[in-house]
N, C-alpha and C positions, 0 to 999 in steps of 0.2 A: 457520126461519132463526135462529142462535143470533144474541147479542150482536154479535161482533166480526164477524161476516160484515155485520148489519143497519148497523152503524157505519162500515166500511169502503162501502157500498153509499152509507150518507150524504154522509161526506166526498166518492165522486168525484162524487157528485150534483152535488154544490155546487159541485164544481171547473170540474166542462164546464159546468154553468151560467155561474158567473164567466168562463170563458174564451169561449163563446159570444156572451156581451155582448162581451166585447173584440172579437172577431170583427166582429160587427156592423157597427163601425164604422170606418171610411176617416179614414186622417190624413194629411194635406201634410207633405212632408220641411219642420222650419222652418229656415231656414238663418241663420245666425249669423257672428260673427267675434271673436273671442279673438286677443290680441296679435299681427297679422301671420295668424292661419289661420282658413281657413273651418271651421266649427260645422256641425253636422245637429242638430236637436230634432225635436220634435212638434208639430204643431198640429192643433189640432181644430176644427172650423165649430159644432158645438156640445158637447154637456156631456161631457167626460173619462170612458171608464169607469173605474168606481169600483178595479178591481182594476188599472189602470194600463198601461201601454205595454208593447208586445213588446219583450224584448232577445232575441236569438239567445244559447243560454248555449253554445252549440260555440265561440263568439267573441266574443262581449261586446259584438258591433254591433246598431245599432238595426235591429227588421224592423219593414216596412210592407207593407201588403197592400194586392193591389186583385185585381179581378176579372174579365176577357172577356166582353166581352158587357153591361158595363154602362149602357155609351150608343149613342148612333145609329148608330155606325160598324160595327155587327155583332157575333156572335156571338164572331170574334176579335180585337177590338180593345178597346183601352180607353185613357183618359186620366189614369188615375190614379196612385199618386197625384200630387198637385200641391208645387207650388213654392215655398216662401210667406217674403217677405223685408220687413219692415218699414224704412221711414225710418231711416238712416244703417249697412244691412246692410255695403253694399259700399260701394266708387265711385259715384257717378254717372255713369250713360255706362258702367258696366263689363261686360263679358258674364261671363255667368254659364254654369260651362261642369256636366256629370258624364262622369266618363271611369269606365270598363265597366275593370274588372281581374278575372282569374282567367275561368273561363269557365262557361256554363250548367247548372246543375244540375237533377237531376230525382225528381219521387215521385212514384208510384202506388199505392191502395190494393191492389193485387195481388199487389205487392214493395216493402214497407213501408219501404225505406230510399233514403237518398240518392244519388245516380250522377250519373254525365255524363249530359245530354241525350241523348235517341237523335237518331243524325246525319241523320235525317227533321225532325227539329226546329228552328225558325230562331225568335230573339224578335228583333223588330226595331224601334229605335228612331229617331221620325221626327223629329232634331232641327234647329232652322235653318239657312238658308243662309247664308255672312257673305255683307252687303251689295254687298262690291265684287265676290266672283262671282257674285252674281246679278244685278248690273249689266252685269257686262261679258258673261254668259249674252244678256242682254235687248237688248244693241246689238248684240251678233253673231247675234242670230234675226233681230233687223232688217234686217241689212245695212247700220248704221253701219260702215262703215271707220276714220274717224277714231276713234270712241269702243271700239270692240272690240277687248277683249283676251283673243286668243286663247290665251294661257295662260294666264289665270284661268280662262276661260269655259269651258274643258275639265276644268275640278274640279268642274262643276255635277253633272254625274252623278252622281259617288260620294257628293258629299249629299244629290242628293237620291234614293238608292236606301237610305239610313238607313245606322245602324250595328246591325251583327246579330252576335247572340250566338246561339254553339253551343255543343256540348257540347266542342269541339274547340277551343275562344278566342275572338275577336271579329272581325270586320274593317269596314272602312270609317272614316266618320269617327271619330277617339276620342282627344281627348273631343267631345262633343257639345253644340251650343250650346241652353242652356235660357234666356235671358231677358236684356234690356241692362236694367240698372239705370236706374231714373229719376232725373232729375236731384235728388232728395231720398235716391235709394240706396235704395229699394223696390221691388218686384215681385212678380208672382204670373204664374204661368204652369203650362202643365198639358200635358204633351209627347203625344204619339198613340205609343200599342207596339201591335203585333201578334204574332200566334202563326202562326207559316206554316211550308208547306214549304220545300225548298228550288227549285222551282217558283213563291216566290208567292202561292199561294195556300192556304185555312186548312188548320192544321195537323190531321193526321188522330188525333195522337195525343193524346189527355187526359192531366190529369195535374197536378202542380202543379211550378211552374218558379220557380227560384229564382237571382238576379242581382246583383253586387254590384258598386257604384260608391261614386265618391267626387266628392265637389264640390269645382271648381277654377276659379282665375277670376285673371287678371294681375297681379301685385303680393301676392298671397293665396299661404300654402302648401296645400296640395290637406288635404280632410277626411278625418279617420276615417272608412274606409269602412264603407257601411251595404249595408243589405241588403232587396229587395221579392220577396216572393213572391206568385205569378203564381198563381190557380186558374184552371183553362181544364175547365170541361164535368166537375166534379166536384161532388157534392151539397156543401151544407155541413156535413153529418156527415165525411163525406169529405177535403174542405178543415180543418177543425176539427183532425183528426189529423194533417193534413199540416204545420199551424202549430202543433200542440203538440210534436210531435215536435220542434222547432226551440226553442220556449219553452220548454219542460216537462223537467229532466232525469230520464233513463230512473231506474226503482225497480226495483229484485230483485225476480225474479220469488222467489217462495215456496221450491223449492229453493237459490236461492245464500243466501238466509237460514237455508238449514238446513245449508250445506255452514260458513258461517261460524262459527253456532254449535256444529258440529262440530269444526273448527280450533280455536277458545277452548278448548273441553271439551277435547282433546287436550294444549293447549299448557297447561292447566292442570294436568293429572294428570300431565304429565312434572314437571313445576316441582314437586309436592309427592312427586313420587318422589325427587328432586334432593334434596329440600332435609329429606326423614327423618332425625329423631334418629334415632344410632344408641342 
């Protein structure tokens, strides 16, 4: 192995290393507010990798990752990641919403690039109910007449069947309630996604899925939207490429560097043919 092969072999050493750490770890959307609009940051539970946060460079928004299957709820669900708003975020009292723009994207190690979801594919977001239709839901299961109103109580469904993202758009509620502000204007909260068919039940295809919202809440203009990418039943070598490919901008393979120092060398020897004393 000469020189520049062993050196090239170091550098991506150290790179999928660096990037592996970052991988490692799970960060809560931090949600903020700047003159009138909602903020997205980062927060971490604990120590920062050292090599720093995902930006998406196709778009300049923050990525967040999380994983299926990392808590109780099974293999295709997950709660990650979470919500995280400190003392004087928002209102007090204010609902904190994410509304889903653009529609579901998809990668597989098999077909290394980005696409629509295949339409077998459903991610589905399980967010609150507002209170007065699940009130007026709750007196019309009862059989309050007085209290039951029957056209609120008929939206119960659509929230709570979630809002679901295909390769095809979104439907259902959108935006989706994440959290009421407490009366200090703090909160933390951690919404339930799944990976399904359109059946229901887990989704049969692997892969990694990728979603982009924005945070919006009454009195607030909606955030720059950001972006979480979903591993579902992919190794983390697997996943690792799926998040680099998104971090990481593509380098010429070895031919376009020779096709460029081709073009130099050409546009060179014209320009000193040009420009021969006579």
């Amino acid at each position: 192995m000469n020189f520049k092969t062993s050196l090239r072999a170091a550098l991506l050493g150290a790179a999928i290393t660096a990037s592996a750490t970052l991988h490692a770890q799970t960060y809560d959307v931090l949600v903020g507010s700047t003159s009138g609009r909602l903020t997205a940051g980062f927060f971490s539970h604990g120590a920062p990798a050292a090599s720093g946060f995902g930006i998406d460079f196709l778009t300049g928004q923050n990525l967040y990752r999380a994983n299926f299957g990392d808590f109780a709820g099974g293999a295709s669900k997950t709660n990650d990641p979470g919500f995280q708003g400190f003392a004087g975020t928002i209102t007090p009292g204010a609902l904190l919403y994410v509304r889903g723009v653009g529609s579901l994207q998809y990668w597989s190690p098999a077909t290394p690039v980005w696409t629509a979801a295949p339409s077998a594919s459903v991610l589905r977001l399980d967010g609150g109910v507002p209170t007065d239709i699940a009130t007026a839901y709750l007196f019309c299961q009862i059989g309050d007449d007085f209290l039951c109103n029957p056209t609120l109580a008929s939206q119960f469904g659509q929230y709570e069947a979630g809002t679901r993202f295909t390769g095809a758009g979104i439907a259902g509620p959108n935006p989706a309630i994440v959290d009421e502000a407490s009366p200090s204007g703090s909160f933390h909260a951690h919404l339930d996604w799944s990976i399904e068919n359109q059946n229901g039940a887990a989704a049969s295809i692997q892969g990694a899925y990728l979603v982009t919202l924005q945070l919006a809440s009454p009195s607030y203009q909606d955030s720059a939207p950001l972006k979480i990418l979903f591993n579902y039943g992919l190794s983390g070598t697997e996943f690792q490429q799926a998040y680099d490919s998104r971090v990481m901008a593509p380098v010429p393979e070895v031919p376009t560097y020779a096709l460029l120092a081709a073009g130099l060398g050409l546009i060179t020897m014209l320009r000193r043919r040009r420009y021969r004393p006579s």
